[in-house]
N, C-alpha and C positions, 0 to 999 in steps of 0.2 A: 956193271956200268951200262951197257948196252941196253939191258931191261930197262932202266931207269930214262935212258933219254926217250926209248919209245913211250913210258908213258906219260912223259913233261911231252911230248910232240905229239899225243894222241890228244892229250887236253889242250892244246895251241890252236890245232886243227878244227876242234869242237867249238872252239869262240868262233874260228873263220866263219867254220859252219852254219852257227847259227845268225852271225849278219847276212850271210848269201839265205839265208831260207827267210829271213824277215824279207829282203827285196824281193825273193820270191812272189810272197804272200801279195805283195802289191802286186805284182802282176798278175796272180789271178784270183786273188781275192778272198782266198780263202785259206784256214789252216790248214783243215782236212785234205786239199785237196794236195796241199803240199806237202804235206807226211806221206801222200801217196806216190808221188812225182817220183821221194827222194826214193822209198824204196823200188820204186822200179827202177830208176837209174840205178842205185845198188848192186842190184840180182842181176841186171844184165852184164854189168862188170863184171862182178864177181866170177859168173858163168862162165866168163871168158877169160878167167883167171884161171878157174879148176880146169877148164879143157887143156889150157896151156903149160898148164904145173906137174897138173898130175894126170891128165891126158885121160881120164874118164870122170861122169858125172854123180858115181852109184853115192848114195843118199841111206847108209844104215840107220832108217828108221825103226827096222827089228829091233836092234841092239838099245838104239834111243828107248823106245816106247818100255821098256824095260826098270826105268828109271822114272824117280818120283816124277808127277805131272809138271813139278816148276823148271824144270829141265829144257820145257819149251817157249818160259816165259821171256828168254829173252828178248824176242821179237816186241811183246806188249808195251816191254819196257821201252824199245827203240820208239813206238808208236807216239806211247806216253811222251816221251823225252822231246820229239820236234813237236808234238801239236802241243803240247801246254809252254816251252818254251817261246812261241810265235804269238803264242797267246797274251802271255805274262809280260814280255818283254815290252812293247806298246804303254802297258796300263802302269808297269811299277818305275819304268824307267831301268837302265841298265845296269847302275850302280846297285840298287837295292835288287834287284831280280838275280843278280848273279850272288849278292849276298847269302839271300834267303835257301840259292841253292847249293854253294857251298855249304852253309853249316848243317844244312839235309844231307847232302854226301858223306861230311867227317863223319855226324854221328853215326849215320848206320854202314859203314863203312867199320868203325870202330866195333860194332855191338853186331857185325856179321864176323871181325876177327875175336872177337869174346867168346863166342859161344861156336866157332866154327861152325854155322851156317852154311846150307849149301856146299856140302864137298870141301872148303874152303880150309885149308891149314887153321887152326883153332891157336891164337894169338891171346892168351890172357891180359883182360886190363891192367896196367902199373901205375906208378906214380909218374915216370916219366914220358908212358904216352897217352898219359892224362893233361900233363903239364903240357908236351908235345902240342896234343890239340887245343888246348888253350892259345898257344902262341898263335897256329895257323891261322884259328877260330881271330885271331886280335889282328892278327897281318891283314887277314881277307877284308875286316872293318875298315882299316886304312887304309890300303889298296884301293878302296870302290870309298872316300873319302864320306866315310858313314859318321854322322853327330847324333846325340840324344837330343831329344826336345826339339821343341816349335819353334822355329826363329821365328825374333820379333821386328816386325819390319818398322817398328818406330825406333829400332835401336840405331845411333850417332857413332861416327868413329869414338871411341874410345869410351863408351859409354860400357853401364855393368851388366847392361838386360839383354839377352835371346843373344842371337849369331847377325853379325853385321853384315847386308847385303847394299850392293853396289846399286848402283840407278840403272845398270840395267843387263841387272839377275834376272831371267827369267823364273816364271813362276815354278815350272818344271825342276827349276833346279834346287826351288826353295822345298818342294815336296821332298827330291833329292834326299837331301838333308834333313827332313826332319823325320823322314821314316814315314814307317806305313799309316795312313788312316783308316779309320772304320771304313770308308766305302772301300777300300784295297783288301777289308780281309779276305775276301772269296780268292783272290791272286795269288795273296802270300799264303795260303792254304795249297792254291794248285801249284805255286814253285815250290815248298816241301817235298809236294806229292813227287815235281819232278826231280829235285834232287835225292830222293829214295829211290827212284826208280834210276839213276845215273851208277849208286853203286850197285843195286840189286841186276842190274845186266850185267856187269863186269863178272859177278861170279855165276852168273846163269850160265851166260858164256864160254867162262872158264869150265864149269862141268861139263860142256856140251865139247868143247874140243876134247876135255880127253876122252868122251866116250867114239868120236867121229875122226880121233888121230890126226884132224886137218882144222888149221885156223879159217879156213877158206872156207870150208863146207860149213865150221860151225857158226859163222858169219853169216855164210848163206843162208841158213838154217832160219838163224835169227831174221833175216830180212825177210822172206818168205811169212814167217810170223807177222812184224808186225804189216805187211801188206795186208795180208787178211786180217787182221784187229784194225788198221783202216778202212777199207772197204766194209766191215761191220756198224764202223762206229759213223759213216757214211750214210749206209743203210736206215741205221736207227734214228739218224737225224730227220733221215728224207721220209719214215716211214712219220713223225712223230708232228714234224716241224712241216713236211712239205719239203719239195727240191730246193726251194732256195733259201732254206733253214742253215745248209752249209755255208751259205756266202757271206761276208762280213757287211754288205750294203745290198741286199738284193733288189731294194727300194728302185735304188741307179741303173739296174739290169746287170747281167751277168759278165764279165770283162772279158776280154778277145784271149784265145786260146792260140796264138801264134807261137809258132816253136821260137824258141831264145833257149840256147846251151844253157844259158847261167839256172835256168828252171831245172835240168838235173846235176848242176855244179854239186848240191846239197848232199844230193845220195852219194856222187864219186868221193865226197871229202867222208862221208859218214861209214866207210868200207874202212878209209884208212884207222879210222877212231874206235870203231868196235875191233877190226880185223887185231890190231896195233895191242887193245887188252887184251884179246881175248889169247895172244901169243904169251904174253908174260904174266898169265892169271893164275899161272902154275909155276912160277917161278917166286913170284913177287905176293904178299899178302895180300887181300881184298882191300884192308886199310892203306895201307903203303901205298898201293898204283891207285887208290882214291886221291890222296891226297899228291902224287906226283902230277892226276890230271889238274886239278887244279895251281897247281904251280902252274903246269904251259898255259889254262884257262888266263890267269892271272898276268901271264906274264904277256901273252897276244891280247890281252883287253888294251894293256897300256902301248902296246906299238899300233895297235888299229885306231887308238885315241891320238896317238902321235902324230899319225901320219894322214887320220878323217878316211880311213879306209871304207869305201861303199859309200861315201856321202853322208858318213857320222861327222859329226863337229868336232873339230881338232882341238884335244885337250891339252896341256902340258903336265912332261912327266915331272912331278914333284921330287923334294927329297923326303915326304911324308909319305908318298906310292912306295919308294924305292923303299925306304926304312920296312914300310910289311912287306915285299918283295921278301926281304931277308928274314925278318919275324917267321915268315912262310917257311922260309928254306931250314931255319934254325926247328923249327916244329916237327919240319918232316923226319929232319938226320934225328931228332928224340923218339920219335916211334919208331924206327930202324929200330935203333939199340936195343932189342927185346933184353 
C-alpha cells in the first residue's frame, strides 16, 4: 500500500512540476536553460540528503560501469522529459499534451513489463491488462475532455453537425477539442518521445538503485546525467544556431537572470518524483508504478484546474473528469491482477 501511494504522489508532484517549470521558462526564456536550473537544484539537494542519510558521498561507479551502457540513461531521459515537456506544453495545450504522453507511458510501460526490459520483473501480456489498459487509455481521454473531429463553429444549440461552442469559446479550446493538426505533428511526435522516456527512467532508475543500494545516489546519479545531456544539448545549439539559438525570442534580447526560488522549485519537486520511483521500482512492476504515476498525474491536473493553480484558468471538476478518474483507477487494479 505504501508503494502505491508513493507512486500516485510521484506522478501528482510531476504535474506540480511541470506548471512550476513552464513559469519558469518565462522567466528566463528558455527551455534548455531550464532543464538545467532544475538539475542543479536537484544535485544540490540531493548532496545534502546523502551527507545527511548516509553520512558519505562514494559514487560506485566501478560496480555501475559494469552494467549495460543504458544503466546511465536515466539522466537523458530526466533531460528529455522537462525540455520537451516545456516545449510541447505551450503548442499542444495541456489537455492533449498530457494525453499524447500518457498513452506513450502505458504502452511502453506495458511492452518494458512484456518482455522484462531493463532488469525489470518480466510481466506477460493478458487479457486483463490489456483490457486494464484499455480503460486507463479511455479514462485519460475523459479526464483531459478529449472529442474526435473538427467542431463546427456553424453548429446551433441542438443542431446534428460538429461540437457546439459558446460565443465565447476561445479558439485554443476549440483546437482542444478537436485534436492534433498537421502543423502539431512535430509536438505530438516529441510528447510520445516524452512519454517513452517517462517510463524508460522509472526502470533505468530502478536498475541503477539496486546496483548503488541507495535511492538517493541513484537519483543522483540520474541528475548528474541528465545535467550533462543539458549542457550538451546547450552546446550543440550554440555551436550550430549561435548563443541565442537557445532562447525562445532572442529577437527581444536575452531576459534578466535575477535569482527567484521558484527557478529551482522545479529540480527540489523533480528529486521527490524520480527519488519516489526509483524507491518502489523493485517493488512494484515498470507497468504498475507507470500507470499509478499517472493516476496522481491525473488526479493533480484536476485540482490545479480547480483551484487555477500558477495562474492556469480555473476549470471545473466535472462528473465526466471524475467518471475517468475512476475508469483509471478501475484499469490500474486490472493490471495488478497478474
Amino acid at each position: 500500500m505504501i508503494a502505491v501511494l508513493i507512486g500516485i504522489i510521484a506522478g501528482a508532484v510531476s504535474t506540480v512540476q511541470a506548471s512550476v517549470n513552464n513559469r519558469v521558462r518565462e522567466i528566463n526564456g528558455s527551455p534548455y536553460t531550464t532543464a538545467l536550473l532544475n538539475f542543479i537544484a536537484a544535485g544540490t539537494v540531493l548532496v545534502a540528503i546523502i551527507l545527511v542519510m548516509e553520512h558519505e558521498l562514494y559514487l560506485p561507479v566501478r560496480a555501475i560501469a559494469q552494467h549495460p551502457f543504458w544503466i546511465w540513461c536515466g539522466g537523458v531521459c530526466g533531460a528529455t522529459i522537462v525540455t520537451l515537456n516545456v516545449i510541447c506544453l505551450p503548442k499542444l495545450g495541456s489537455a492533449r499534451n498530457v494525453m499524447i504522453i500518457c498513452f506513450a507511458q502505458v504502452m511502453t510501460g506495458l511492452v518494458i513489463d512484456h518482455f522484462g526490459l531493463f532488469y525489470s520483473t518480466r510481466v506477460p501480456m493478458t487479457v486483463m491488462r490489456t483490457a486494464g489498459a484499455v480503460l486507463v487509455l479511455t479514462g485519460t481521454l475523459m479526464v483531459n475532455g478529449i472529442r474526435f473531429g473538427r467542431p463546427d463553429s456553424s453548429a446551433t444549440p441542438g443542431g446534428s453537425h460538429g461540437v457546439m461552442r459558446t460565443d465565447d469559446a476561445s479558439a485554443d479550446e476549440a483546437d482542444e477539442v478537436a485534436g492534433a493538426s498537421a502543423g502539431d505533428a512535430p509536438y505530438v511526435i516529441l510528447a510520445l518521445i516524452c512519454g517513452f522516456a517517462c517510463s524508460a527512467q522509472i526502470a533505468f532508475n530502478g536498475a541503477l538503485r539496486e546496483v548503488t543500494e541507495s535511492a538517493a545516489k541513484a537519483t543522483l546519479i540520474s541528475m548528474m546525467g541528465g545535467f550533462i545531456t543539458a549542457l550538451l544539448v546547450i552546446a550543440l545549439i550554440t555551436i550550430f544556431k549561435g548563443k541565442n539559438g537557445i532562447y525562445d525570442d532572442p529577437v527581444s534580447g536575452r531576459p534578466s537572470y535575477r535569482f527567484r526560488l521558484s527557478m529551482f522549485l522545479g529540480g527540489i519537486l523533480a528529486v521527490i518524483v524520480v527519488g519516489g520511483n526509483a524507491i518502489i521500482a523493485d517493488t512494484l512492476s515498470t507497468g504498475l508504478v507507470t500507470i499509478l504515476n499517472l493516476i496522481g498525474m491525473m488526479g493533480a491536473g484536476l485540482a490545479i484546474d480547480a483551484a487555477g493553480f500558477l495562474g492556469i484558468e480555473k476549470k471545473p471538476v466535472t462528473a465526466v473528469k471524475v467518471t475517468g478518474m475512476l475508469l483509471m483507477t478501475g484499469g490500474t487494479a486490472m493490471i495488478s491482477l497478474i
